[in-house]
BAFI-3210 file (N, C-alpha, C; in Angstrom, 3 decimals, decimal comma, padded with zeros to 6 digits):
// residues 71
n [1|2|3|4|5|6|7|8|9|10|11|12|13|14|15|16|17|18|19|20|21|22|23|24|25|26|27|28|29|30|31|32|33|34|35|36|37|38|39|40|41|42|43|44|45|46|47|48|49|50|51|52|53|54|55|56|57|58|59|60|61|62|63|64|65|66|67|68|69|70|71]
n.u [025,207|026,706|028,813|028,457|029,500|030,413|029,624|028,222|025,634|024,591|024,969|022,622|022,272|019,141|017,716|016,232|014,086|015,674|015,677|016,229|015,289|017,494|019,344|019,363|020,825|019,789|020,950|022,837|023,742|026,554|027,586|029,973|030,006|032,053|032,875|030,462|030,490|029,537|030,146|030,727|029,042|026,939|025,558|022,084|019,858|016,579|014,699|015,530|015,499|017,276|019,652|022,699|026,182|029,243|033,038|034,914|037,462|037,525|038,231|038,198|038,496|040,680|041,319|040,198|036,685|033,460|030,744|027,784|024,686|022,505|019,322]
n.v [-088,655|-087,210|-084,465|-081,671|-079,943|-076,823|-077,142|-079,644|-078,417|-077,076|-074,078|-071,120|-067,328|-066,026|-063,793|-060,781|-058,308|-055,333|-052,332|-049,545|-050,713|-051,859|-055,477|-058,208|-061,048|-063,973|-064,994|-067,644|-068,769|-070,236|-072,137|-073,181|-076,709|-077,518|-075,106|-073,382|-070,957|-068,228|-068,385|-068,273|-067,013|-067,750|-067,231|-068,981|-071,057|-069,984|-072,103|-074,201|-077,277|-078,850|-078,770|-077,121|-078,398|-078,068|-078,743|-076,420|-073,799|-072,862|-070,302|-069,414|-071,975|-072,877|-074,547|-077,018|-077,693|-079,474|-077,368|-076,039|-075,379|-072,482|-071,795]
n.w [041,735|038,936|038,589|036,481|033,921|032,235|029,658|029,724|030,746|029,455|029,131|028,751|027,898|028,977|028,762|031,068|031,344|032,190|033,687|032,364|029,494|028,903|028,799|030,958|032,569|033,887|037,255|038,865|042,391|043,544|046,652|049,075|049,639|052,117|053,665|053,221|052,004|049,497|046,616|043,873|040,559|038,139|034,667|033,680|032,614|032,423|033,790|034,477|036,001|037,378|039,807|039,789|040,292|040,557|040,844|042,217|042,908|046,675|048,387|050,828|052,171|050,695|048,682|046,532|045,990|046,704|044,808|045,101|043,874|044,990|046,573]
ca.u [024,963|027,953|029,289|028,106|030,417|028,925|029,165|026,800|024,183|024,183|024,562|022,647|021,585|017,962|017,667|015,278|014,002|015,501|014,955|016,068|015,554|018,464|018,808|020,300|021,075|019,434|022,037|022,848|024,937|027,128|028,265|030,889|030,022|032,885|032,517|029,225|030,948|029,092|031,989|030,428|027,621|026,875|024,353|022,017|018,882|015,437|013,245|015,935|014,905|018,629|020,667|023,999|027,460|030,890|033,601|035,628|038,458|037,150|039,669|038,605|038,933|042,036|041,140|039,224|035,572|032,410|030,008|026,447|023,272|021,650|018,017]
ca.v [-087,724|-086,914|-083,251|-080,793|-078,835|-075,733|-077,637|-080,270|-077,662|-075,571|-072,223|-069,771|-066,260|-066,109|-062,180|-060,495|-056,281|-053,824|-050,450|-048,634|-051,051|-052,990|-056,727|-058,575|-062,657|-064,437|-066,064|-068,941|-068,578|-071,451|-072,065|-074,019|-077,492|-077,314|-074,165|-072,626|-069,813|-068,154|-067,719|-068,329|-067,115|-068,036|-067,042|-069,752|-070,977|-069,800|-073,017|-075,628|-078,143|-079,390|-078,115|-077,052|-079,287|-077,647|-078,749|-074,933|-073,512|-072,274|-069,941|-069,544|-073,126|-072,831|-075,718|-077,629|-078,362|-079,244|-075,954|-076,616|-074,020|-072,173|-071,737]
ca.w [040,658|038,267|038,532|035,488|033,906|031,330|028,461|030,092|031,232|028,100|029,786|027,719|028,697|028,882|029,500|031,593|030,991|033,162|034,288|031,393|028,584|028,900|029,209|031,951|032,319|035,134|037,289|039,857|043,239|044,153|047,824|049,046|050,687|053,064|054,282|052,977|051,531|048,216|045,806|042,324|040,273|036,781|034,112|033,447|031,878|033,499|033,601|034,712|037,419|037,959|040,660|039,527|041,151|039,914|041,197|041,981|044,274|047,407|048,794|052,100|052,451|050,481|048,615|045,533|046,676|045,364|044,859|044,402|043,626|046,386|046,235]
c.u [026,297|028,090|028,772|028,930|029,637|028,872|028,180|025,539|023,756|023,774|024,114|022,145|020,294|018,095|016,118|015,299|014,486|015,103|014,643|015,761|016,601|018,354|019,622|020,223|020,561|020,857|021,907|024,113|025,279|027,923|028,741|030,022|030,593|032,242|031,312|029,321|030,263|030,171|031,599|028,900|028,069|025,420|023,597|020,569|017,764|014,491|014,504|015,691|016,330|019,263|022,273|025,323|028,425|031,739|034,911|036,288|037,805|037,974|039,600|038,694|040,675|042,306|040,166|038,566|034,613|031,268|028,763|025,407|022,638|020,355|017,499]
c.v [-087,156|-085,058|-082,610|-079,934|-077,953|-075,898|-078,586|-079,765|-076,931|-074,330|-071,383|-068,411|-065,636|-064,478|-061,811|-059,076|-056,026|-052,740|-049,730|-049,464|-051,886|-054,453|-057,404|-060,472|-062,799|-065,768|-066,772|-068,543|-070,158|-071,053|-073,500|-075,281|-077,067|-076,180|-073,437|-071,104|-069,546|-067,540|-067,450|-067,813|-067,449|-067,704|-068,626|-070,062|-070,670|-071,133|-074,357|-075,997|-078,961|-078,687|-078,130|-077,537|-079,192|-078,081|-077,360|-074,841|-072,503|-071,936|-069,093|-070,907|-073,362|-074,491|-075,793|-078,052|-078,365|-078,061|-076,208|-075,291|-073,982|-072,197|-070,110]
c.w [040,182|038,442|037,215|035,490|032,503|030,447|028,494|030,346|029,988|028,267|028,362|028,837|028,243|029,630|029,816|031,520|032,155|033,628|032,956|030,063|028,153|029,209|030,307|031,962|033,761|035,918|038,416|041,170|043,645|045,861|047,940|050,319|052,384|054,410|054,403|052,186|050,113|047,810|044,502|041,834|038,693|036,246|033,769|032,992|033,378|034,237|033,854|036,098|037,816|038,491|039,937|040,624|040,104|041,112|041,011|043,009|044,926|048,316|050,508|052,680|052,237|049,569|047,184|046,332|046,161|045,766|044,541|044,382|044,679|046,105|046,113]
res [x|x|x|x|x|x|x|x|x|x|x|x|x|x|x|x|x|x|x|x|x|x|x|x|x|x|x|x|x|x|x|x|x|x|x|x|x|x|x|x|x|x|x|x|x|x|x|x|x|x|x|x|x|x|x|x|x|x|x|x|x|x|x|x|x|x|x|x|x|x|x]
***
């Protein structure tokens, strides 16, 4: 499976109500292969069935590694 970068996914921000009326973006945590470390989040659509795979620097590795979507 090829890597996705956020012009392939078509990040939009699908907002969800808050407390007061405000809107907020639903988002995604990435953790590091390697290590397992969560380093990244990103806003991203509500209703996608594809796991997100960035390749990002994971700096307790100390290192480029690939980052994939938690559940």
């Amino acid at each position: 499976m090829p890597l996705l970068t956020l012009t392939n996914i078509g990040v939009s921000l699908e907002k969800t109500k808050c407390r007061k009326g405000d809107y907020m973006a639903k988002k995604v945590v990435l953790n590091c292969e390697k290590c397992g470390s969560r380093n990244y989040t990103f806003p991203t659509k509500g209703d996608s069935t594809v796991r997100l795979e960035l390749k990002k620097f994971c700096s307790h590795c100390n290192e480029h590694t690939v980052h994939k979507q938690t559940l």
